[in-house]
C-alpha positions in Angstrom: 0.0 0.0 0.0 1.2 3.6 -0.4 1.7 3.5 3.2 2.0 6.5 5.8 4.1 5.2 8.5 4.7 5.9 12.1 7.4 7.7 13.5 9.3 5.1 14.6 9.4 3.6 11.2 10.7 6.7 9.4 13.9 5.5 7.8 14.0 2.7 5.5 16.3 0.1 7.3 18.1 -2.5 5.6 18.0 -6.4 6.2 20.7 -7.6 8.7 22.1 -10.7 6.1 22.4 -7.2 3.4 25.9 -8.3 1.6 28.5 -6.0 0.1 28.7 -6.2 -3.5 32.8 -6.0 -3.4 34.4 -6.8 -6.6 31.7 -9.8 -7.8 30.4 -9.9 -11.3 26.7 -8.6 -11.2 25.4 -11.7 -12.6 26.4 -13.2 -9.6 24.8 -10.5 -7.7 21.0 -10.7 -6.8 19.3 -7.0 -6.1 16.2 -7.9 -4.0 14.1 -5.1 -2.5 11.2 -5.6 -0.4 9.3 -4.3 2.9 10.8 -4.6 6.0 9.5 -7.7 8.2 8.2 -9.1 4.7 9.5 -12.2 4.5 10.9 -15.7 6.8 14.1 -16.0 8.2 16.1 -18.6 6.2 14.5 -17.6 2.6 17.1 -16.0 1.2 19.8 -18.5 1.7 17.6 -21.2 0.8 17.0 -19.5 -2.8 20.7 -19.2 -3.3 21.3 -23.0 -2.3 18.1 -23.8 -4.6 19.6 -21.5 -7.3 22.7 -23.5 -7.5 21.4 -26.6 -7.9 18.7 -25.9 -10.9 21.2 -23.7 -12.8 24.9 -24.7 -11.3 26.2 -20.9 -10.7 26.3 -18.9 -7.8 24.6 -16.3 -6.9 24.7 -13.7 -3.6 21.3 -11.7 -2.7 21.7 -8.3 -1.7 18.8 -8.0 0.3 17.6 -4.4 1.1 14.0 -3.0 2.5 11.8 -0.2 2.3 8.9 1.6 4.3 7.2 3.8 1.7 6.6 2.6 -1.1 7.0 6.5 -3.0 10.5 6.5 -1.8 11.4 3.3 -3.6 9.4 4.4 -6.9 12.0 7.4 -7.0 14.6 5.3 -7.0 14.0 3.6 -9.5 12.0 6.5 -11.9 15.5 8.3 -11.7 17.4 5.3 -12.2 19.9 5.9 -9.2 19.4 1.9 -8.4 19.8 -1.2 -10.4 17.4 -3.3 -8.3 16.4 -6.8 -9.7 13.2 -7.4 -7.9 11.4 -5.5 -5.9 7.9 -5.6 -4.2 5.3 -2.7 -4.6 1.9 -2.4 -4.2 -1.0 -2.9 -6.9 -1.4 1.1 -6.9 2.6 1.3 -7.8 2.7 -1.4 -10.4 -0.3 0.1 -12.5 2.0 3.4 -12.0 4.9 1.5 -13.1 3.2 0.1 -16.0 2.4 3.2 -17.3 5.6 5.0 -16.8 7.5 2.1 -18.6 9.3 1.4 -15.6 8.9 -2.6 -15.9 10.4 -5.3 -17.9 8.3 -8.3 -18.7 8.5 -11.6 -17.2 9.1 -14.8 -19.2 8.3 -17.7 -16.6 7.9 -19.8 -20.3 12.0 -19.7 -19.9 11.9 -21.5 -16.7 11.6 -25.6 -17.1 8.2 -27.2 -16.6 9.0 -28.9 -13.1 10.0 -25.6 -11.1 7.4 -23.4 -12.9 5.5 -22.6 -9.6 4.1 -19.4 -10.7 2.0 -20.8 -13.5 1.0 -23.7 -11.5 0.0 -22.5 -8.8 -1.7 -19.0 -9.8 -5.2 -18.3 -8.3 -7.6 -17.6 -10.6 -8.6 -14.1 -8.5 -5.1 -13.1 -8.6 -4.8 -13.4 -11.9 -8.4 -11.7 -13.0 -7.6 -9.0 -9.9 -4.2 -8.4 -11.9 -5.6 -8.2 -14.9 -8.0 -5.5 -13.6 -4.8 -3.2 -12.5 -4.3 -1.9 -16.1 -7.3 -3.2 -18.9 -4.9 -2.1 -21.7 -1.6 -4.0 -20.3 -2.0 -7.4 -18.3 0.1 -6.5 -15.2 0.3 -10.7 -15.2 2.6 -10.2 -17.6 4.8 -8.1 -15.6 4.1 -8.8 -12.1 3.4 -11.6 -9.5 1.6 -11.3 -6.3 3.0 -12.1 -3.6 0.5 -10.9 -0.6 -3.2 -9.3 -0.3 -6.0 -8.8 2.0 -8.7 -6.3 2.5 -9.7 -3.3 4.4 -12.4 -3.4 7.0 -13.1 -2.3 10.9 -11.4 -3.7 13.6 -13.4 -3.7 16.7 -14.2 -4.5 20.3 -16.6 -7.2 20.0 -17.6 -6.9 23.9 -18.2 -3.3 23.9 -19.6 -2.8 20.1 -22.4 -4.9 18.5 -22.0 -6.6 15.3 -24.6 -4.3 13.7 -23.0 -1.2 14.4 -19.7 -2.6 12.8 -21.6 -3.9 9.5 -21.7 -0.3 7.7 -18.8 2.1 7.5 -20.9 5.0 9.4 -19.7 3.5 12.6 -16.7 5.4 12.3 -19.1 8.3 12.5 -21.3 7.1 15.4 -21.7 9.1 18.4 -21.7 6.2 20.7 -17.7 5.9 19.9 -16.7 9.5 19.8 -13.5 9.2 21.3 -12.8 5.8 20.8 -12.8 5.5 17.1 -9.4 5.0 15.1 -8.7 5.8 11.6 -5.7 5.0 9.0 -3.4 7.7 8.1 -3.9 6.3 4.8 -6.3 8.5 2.5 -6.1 6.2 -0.2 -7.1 3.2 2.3 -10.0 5.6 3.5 -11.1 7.5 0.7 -12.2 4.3 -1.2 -14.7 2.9 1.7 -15.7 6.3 2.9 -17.0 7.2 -1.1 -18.1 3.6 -1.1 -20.5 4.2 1.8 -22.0 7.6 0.2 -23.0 6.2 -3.4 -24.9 3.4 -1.9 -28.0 4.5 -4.0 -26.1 5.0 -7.0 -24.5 1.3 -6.8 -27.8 0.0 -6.0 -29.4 1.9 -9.0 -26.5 0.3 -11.1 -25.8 3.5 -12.2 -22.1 3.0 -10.9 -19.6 0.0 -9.9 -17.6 -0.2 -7.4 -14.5 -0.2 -9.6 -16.1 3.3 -11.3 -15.6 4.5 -7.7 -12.0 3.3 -7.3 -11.6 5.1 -10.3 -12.8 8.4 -9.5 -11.1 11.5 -8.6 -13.6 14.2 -9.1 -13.6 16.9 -7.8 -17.4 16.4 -6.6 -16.3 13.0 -4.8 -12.9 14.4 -3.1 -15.4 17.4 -1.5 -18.2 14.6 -0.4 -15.5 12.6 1.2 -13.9 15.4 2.7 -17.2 16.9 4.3 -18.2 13.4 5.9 -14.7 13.0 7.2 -14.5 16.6 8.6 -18.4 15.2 10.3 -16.2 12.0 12.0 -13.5 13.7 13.1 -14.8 14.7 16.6 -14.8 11.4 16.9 -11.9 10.3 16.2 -9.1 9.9 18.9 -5.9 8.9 16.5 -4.4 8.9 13.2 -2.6 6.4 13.1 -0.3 3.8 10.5 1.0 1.2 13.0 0.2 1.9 16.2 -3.6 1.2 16.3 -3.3 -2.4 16.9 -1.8 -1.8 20.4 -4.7 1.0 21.1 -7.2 -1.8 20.2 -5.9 -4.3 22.5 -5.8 -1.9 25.2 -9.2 -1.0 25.0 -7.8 2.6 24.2 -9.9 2.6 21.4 -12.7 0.6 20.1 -13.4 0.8 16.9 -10.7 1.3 13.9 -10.6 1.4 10.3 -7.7 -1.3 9.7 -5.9 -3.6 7.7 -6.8 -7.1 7.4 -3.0 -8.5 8.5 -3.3 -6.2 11.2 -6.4 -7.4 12.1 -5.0 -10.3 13.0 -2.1 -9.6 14.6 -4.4 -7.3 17.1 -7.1 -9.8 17.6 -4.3 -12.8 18.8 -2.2 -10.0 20.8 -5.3 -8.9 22.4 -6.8 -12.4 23.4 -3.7 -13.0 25.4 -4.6 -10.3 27.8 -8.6 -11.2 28.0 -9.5 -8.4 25.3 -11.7 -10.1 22.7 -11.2 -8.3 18.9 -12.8 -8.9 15.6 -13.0 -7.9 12.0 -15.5 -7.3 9.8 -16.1 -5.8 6.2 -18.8 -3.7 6.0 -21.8 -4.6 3.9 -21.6 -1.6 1.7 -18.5 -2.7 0.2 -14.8 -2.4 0.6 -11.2 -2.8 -1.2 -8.7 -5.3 -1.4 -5.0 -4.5 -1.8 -1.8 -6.7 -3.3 1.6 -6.4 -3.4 3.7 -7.9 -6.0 7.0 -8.9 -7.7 8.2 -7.2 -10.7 11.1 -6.9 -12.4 12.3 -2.9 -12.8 13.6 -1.9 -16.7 17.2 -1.0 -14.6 17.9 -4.6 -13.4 20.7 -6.4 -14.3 20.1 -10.3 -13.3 16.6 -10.3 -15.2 17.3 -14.2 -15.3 18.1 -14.8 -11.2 15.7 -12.3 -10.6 13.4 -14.3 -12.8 14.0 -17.7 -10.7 13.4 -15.5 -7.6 10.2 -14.8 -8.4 9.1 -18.3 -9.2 10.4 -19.6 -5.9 8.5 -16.9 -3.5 6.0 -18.8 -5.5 6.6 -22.8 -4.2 4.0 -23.8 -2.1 6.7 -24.3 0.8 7.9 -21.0 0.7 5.0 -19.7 0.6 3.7 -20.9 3.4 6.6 -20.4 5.8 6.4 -16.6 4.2 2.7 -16.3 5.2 3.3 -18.2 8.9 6.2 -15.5 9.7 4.7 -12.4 8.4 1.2 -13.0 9.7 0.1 -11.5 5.5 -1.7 -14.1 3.3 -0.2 -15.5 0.6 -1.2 -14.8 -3.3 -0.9 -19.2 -4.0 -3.5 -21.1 -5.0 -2.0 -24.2 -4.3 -4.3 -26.5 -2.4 -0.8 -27.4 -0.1 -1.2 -23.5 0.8 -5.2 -23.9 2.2 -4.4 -27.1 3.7 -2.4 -25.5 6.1 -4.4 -22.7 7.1 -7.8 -25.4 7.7 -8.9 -25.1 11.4 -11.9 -26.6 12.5 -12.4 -24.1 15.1 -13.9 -21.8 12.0 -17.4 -22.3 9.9 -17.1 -23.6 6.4 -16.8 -20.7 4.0 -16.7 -20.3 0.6 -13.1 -19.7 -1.3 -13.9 -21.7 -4.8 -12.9 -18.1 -5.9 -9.1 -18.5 -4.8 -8.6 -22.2 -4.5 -10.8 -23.8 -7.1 -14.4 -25.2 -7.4 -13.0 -28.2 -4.6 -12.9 -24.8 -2.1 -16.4 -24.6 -1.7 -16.8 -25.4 2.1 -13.6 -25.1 3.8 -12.7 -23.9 7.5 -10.1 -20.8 7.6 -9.7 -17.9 8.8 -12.2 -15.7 7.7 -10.2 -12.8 8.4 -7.1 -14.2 6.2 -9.5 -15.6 3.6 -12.8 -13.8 2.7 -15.7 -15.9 2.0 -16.6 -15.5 -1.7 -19.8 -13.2 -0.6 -17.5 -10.5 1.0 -15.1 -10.5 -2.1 -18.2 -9.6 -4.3 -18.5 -6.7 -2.8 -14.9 -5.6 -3.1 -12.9 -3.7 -5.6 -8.8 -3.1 -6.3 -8.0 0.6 -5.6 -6.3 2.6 -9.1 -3.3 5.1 -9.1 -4.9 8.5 -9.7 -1.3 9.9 -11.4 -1.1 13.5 -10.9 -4.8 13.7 -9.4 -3.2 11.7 -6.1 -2.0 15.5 -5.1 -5.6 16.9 -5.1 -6.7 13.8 -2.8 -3.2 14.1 -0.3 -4.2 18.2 -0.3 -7.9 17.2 1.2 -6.7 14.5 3.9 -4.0 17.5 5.0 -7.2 19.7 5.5 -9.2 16.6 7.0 -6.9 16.1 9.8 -5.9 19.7 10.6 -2.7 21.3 12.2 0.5 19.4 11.9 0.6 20.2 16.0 -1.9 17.6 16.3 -1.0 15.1 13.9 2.5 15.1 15.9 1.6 15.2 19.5 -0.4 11.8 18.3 3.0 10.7 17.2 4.8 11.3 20.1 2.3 9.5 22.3 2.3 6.6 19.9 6.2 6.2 19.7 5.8 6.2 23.3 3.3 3.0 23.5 5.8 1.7 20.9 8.2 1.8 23.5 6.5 0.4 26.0 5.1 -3.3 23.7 8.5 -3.0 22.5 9.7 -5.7 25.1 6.2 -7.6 24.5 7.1 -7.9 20.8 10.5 -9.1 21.7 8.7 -11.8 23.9 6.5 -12.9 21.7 9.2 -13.6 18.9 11.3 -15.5 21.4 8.2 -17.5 22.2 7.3 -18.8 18.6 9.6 -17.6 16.0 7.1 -14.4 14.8 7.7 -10.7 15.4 5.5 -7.9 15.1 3.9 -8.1 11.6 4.8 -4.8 9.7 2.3 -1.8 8.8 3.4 -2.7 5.4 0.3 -0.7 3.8 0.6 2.3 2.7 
């Protein structure tokens, strides 16, 4: 996602096994760069041992991450970097796409037995994908790698079910003061104009993918004058520091992330605080990130086999248990490891295949087909995206506020700081990143 992020995530880090480049050829040199906290521990040097044996040459990954996903575009737009591969989000790669900025992929180069990517596509990734651009298959120049959907986080002791299932609980009185919201205008313009053209979608006279697509200036002002109406009621703005709010019982209602959700809703059952997540019935958005190759790269063929094996079933999964995200693989080894009995049958024939049709997940990882319906990919606006950043600066007001809010947040970070520590000691799984935009 285009993601804000919090203060204490300002600078883009890079990955602790990061290598030196020294005097090697390039084309033993792997460029790989990706968010932070985006992938297991043991990936990377896996891929250069499985490198070696399908192709019998060497190759070294220079690992590197980002937080934003504007400051890695402007890398690469001024070609100061030679990345191979890197990871942006379904808004990026359409801008990418139509910038020029991405070189094509040919998986047909790869032999039949490791091509993962092509057996093990989901059918909604691909038609989602194909949706990003309807004059250029982004299929052809991207793979996902992770997705999930935007929705409202809540207290499910302190705030009924009914109250969550339309987006105009972030504008109910009963949780002025209690009511989170992203710092993420793309993430909250889409629901928000979602929510106000529920006659027109009922009518027909507009889809939900027109409204992903439109920047008017009629729409920005309607959005803007509902927000101004909620923001009594808000108590935060916030990119990453929500989830501990929630599980505090600081807050109790927030407009959130589906990985997040998740990662809030097991943190908070530890301490007695029961969480849940919900899409609202008017409609919402799903988001993907993906793996393309930029036009500056010079290992297009390592880069290439990278791709495909994020894409093994395996890897996948280890990817998706570390990171707490969901995995864009349709391979039935994938949903076999996420069944739990403790959930009701849903439908996800959508993802997996027609075989899908009553299986017990996660709900919150894996909507049932009836929530997807009702769920469109968000567009790039181009040089529209300033007019929508100039109405969330008037939405939330002074910069005063918006950093005495981030100075009481990096100081909660602080404090779960040793909690998150904990928790990765206990099973292998840090704090999942606020990898959204």
């Amino acid at each position: 996602m285009k993601k804000i992020f919090a203060a204490a995530a300002v600078a883009a880090t890079v990955f602790a096994s990061c290598f030196s480049l020294g005097a090697k050829d390039r084309k033993e040199v792997l460029k790989v760069y990706n968010w932070s906290d985006y992938i297991a521990e043991g990936v990377i040097a896996d891929f250069e041992q499985w490198y070696f044996e399908q192709t019998g040459e060497q190759i070294e990954v220079s690992y590197m991450t980002f937080d934003v996903n504007e400051a890695m575009l402007s890398k690469i737009e001024k070609g100061q970097e030679d990345y191979d591969v890197v990871c942006p989000s379904d808004y990026i790669i359409e801008r990418m796409l139509n910038n020029n900025l991405l070189l094509p992929l040919d998986f047909a180069a790869l032999p039949d037995s490791i091509n993962y990517i092509y057996k093990y596509r989901s059918p909604y990734i691909e038609k989602m994908f194909r949706s990003i651009n309807p004059a250029i298959d982004a299929n052809n120049y991207s793979v996902a790698y992770m997705w999930g959907t935007t929705g409202i986080l809540y207290n499910s002791d302190k705030v009924p079910a009914e109250d969550v299932a339309t987006w105009d609980v972030i504008r109910n009185p009963k949780y002025a003061g209690k009511v989170l919201m992203k710092d993420a205008p793309r993430d909250v313009y889409g629901p928000v104009l979602i929510y106000l053209k529920q006659k027109e979608l009922a009518e027909g006279t507009v889809t939900l993918q027109d409204l992903m697509m439109d920047s008017s200036a009629e729409s920005i002002a309607a959005v803007k004058e509902y927000l101004l109406e909620c923001k009594k009621g808000v108590c935060g703005w916030e990119a990453d520091l929500g989830k501990e709010l929630m599980t505090k019982e600081r807050a109790l209602v927030s407009l959130n992330w589906s990985g997040d959700a998740v990662w809030a809703i097991e943190e908070a059952a530890e301490v007695g605080v029961n969480l849940d997540y919900t899409v609202p019935e008017e409609g919402s958005t799903v988001w993907f990130d993906g793996w393309v190759i930029p036009k500056y790269a010079k290992n297009v063929k390592a880069a290439t086999y990278f791709i495909d094996f994020m894409c093994r079933p395996d890897i996948a999964i280890r990817n998706m248990d570390e990171t707490g995200y969901v995995a864009s693989n349709g391979a039935w080894e994938v949903l076999e490891s996420q069944i739990d009995p403790e959930y009701e049958p849903i439908n996800l024939s959508y993802f997996f295949g027609e075989e899908a049709d009553s299986v017990c997940v996660n709900p919150v990882l894996y909507p049932d087909q009836a929530v997807i319906d009702r769920c469109a990919l968000e567009h790039d606006w181009g040089e529209k995206t300033e007019d929508l950043l100039s109405m969330w600066q008037d939405v939330k007001g002074s910069k005063a506020g918006a950093s005495t809010y981030i100075i009481i947040g990096a100081v909660i970070l602080a404090i779960v700081a040793a909690v998150v520590f904990s928790r990765r000691s206990k099973n292998g799984r840090g704090k999942r990143p606020a990898r959204r935009r």
